[in-house]
N, C-alpha and C positions, 0 to 999 in steps of 0.2 A: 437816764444812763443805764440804771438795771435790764430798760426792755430794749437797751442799744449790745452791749455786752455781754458774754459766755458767762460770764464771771462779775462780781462787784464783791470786795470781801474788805474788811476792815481787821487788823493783826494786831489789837492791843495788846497793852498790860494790863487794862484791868479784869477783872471776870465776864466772861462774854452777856453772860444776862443785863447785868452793869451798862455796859456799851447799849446794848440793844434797848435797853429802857430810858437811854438818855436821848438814842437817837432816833429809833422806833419804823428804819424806812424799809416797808415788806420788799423780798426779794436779797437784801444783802445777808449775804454769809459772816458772819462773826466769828473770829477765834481770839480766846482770851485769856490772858495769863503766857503773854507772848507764841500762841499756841500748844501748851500744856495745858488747858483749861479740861479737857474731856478725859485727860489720862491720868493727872498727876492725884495723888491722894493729901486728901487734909494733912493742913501740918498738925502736930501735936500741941494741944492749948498752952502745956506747960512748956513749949519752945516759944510760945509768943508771950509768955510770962518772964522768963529768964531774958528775952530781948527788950522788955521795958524798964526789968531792972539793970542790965549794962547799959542805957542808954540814960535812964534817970537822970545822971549828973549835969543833961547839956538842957538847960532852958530852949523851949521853943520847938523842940520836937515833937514829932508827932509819928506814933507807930501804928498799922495797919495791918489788922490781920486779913489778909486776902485769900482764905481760904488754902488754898495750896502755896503761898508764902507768905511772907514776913515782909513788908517794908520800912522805910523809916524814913522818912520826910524831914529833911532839914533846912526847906528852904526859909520857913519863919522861926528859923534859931538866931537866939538872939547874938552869935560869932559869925553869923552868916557862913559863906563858904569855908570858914578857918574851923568852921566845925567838924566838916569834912575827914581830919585824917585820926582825930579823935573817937568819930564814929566806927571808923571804917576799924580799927584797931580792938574796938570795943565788942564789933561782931564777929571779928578774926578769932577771937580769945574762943565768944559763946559756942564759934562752929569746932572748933578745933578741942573744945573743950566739956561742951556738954554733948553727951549722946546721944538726946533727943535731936541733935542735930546732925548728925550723924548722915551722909552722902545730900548736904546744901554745900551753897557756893554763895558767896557774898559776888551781887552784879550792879555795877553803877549803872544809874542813869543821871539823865538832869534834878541835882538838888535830891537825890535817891539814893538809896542803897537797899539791898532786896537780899533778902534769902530765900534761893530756887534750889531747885533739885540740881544737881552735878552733874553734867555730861549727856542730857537732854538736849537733843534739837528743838532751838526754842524757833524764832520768827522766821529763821532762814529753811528751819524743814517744815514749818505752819507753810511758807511761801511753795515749798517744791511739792509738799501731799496735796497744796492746792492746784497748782500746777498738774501733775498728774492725773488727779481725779478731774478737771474739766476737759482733760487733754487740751492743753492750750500753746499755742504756736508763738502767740504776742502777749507780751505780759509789761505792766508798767507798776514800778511800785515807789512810794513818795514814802520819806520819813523825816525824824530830825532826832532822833535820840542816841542815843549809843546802841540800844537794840537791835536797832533797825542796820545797825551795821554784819549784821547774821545776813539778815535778809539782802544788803548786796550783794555779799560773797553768794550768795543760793542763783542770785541773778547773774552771776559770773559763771558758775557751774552748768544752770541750763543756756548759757548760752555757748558752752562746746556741744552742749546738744543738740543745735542747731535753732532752738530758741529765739526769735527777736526780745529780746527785754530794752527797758529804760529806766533806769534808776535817780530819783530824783529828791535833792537834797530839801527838804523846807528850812529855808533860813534864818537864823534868829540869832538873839548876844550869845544862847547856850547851844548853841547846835555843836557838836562835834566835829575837828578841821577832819579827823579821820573819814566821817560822814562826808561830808562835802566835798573834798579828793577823791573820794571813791565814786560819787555820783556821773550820769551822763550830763546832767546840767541841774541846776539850781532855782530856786524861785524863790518869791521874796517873803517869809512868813505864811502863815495859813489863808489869808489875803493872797497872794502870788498863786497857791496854790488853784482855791477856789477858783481865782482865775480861768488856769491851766482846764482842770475839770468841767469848767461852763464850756470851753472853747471844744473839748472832748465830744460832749454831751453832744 
């Protein structure tokens, strides 16, 4: 697919080294940290300190320091999803309250809650510098998180540019309906996807 395509580019959340170590296929472009991986600067150790103690009280989490954010993984807490607005309140307080955090933004994902930087083009300006820089005419991009919902809007935008894109949901129990509304069509989990991409290839 890399020696078929201008382009092959993978727009996580985790740190692009990360990514590239787990999947290791020469030729793909990595951006990571929903594309803030190259710009954004370390967080402060002692904001990733003050977010394991607001978080302390809920069994089963698990906090991440990803270099340029904070997240916090709830999905093996032991309230399951009902942990959810507990957390979300708990790093409300830390942003709003401690300095060290000072221009973050608490961002959901699946079973996630992140502290990023504020008013940063995250997945949807990662999509359009990409764009740009290959100068590309056709673009396809598959998601399934809440993220990834930047990156449709990016694909809505270059497409008054005259742009061909296609937006495509990967779907799952946790995919986002906003996700999937917004998509040109759907496929069935990473399985469906796979698919789609062999047929690419």
């Amino acid at each position: 697919m890399v020696e078929r395509y201008s382009l092959v580019a993978i727009v996580s959340g985790r740190p692009s080294d990360e990514v590239e170590a787990r999947l290791g296929v020469p030729g793909v472009r990595y951006e990571g940290l929903y594309g803030l991986d190259a710009t954004a600067a370390e967080v402060d150790p002692g904001l990733v300190v003050a977010v394991r103690e607001a978080v302390a009280g809920t069994d089963g989490v698990r906090v991440e320091d990803k270099g340029a954010s904070v997240a916090v993984h709830y999905r093996q807490a032991a309230k399951g999803a009902a942990a959810r607005e507990p957390l979300m309140a708990a790093l409300a307080d830390v942003v709003n309250e401690d300095p060290r955090a000072a221009g973050y933004e608490v961002v959901e994902g699946k079973m996630v809650l992140e502290l990023l930087p504020a008013g940063r083009p995250r997945k949807g300006g990662a999509v359009e510098r990409l764009v740009a820089g290959a100068k590309l005419r056709v673009v396809l991009y598959a998601g399934d998180d809440v993220a990834d919902i930047e990156a449709f809007e990016a694909l809505e935008r270059l497409a008054k540019q005259g742009i061909q894109t296609t937006a495509v949901a990967v779907e799952g129990r946790e995919t986002p309906q906003e996700l999937i509304d917004a998509a040109s069509f759907g496929v069935a989990g990473p399985t469906g996807l796979l698919e789609l991409l062999v047929q690419l290839a």
